[in-house]
N, C-alpha and C positions, 0 to 999 in steps of 0.2 A: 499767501493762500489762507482763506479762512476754513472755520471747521465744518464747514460744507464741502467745501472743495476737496478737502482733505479726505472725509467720509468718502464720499465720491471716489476719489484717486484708491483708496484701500478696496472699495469694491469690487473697480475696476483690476486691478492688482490680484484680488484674491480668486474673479473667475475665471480669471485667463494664467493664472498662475505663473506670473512675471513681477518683475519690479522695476518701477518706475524711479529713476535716481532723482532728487529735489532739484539737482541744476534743471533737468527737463522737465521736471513736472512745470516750473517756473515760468517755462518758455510754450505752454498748453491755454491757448487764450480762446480757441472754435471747438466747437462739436469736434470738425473734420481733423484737429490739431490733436485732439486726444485720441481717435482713430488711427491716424496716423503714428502716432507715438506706439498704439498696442499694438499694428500691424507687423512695423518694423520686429518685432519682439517675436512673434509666433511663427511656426510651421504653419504654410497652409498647404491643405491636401486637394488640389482640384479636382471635379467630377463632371459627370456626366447632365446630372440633374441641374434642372432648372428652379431652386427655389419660389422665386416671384411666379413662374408659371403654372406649376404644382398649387399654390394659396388663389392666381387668380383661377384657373377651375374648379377649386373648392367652392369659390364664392359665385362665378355661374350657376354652377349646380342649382346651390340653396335657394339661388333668386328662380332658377324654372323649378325644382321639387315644389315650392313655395307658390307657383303662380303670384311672382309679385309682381312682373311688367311683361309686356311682350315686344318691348323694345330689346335691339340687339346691345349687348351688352358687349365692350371695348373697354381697354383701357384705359383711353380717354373720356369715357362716358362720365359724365358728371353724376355723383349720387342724385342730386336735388332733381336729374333728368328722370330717374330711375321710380322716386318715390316721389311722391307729395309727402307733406308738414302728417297728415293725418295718418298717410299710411308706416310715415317714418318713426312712429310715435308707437302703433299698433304693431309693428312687425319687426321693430331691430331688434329683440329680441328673441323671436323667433327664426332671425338670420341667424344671429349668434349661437342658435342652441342647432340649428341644422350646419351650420358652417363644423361646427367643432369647437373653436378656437374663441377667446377672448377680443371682443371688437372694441374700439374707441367708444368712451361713453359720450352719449351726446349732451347736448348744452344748453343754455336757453334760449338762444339765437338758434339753435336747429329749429325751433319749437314757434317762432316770432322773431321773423327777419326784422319788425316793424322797430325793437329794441336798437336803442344807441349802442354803440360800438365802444362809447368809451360811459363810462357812471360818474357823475359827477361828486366829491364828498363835499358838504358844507358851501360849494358852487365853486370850487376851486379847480381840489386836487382830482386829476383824473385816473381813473383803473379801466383797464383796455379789457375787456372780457373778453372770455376764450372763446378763438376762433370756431366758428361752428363745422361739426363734422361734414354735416351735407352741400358744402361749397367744394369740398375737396372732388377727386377723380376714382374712378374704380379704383386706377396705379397707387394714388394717393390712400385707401385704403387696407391697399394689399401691400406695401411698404408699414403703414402703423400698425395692422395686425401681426408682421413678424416681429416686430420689435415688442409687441405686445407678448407675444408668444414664444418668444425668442428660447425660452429652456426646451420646451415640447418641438420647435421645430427644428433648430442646432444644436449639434454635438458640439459640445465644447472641445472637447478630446480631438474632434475631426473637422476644423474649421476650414471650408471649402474654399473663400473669396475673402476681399477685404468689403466686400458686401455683406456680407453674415458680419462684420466685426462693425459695420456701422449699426446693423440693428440692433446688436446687443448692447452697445455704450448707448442707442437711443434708451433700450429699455429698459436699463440700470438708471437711466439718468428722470424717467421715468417714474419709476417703483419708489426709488430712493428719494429723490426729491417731489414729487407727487407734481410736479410740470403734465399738464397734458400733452400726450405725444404727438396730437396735431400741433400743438407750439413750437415742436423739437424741431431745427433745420440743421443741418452740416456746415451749414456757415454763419450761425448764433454764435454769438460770445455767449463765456459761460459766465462771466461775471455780470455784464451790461446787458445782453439781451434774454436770457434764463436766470436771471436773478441768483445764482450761485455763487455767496460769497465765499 
């Protein structure tokens, strides 16, 4: 484990207030590998409430308060269906301040799909630029807003699902290494595909 990884594991350790033993940190090679390792460790309290469903009509709302589509709005609904380049530029903002909650920042590929997907240095070596937001789904943004939000919207104390413990290791993994959360999947390696040595 490098001292990233290690950062990471203390973090992870310190919000959910467990310890993680080095033979299993060892054996924590996915997203889902480290979710796993913290699930096993905690109480969970099941409830009633539907988190994902509570975020997705927060985010209906904003988009009708807001008159930004008069398209029906689904889980499946693709952001880039929702907005155009121009209005996504003019108005994320104003979702985010009507939403409540902290949204994915967008990117330059939100902004100019026309951009290569990978940059070339010196004509060589290539950098994969980060995924753009507006390709993802409503679901896909009501997933990276919890994890975004993940202190304001879970009680650490009262961890409901091992769904609540995947958004929090998203959004630790997040905050602390500054990976965009659209990059974050549950089955990235943490060394090879998040760059976390």
């Amino acid at each position: 484990m490098g001292l990233d990884s290690v950062e990471l594991l203390m973090s992870v350790e310190n919000k959910f207030g467990i310890r993680i033993e080095d033979s299993e940190a060892e054996k924590i090679y996915t997203v889902q590998n480290f979710v796993d390792s913290v699930y096993d460790k905690i109480i969970i309290n099941p409830t009633e409430k539907c988190l994902t469903q509570i975020v997705f009509y927060r985010i209906r709302k904003a988009f009708q308060n807001l008159k930004l589509t008069d398209k029906a709005i689904k889980p499946e609904t693709k952001l880039s269906e929702l907005l155009t380049q121009t209005e996504l530029k003019e108005n994320w903002y104003l979702l985010e301040t009507e939403i409540g909650l902290e949204l994915p920042e967008l990117v330059a590929l939100d902004f100019n799909p026309n951009l290569g997907s990978h940059v070339k240095i010196f004509g060589m070596k290539t950098i994969k630029r980060t995924t753009p937001v507006s390709s993802g789904t409503i679901r896909d943004l009501i997933h990276w807003t919890i994890a975004l939000n993940q202190e304001k919207l879970i009680d650490i104390q009262n961890v409901t699902s091992k769904y609540e413990v995947e958004r929090i290791i998203i959004g630790i993994i997040n905050r602390n290494m500054g990976i965009p959360i659209s990059e974050i999947k549950l089955e990235h390696s943490i060394t090879d595909d998040l760059g976390i040595d």
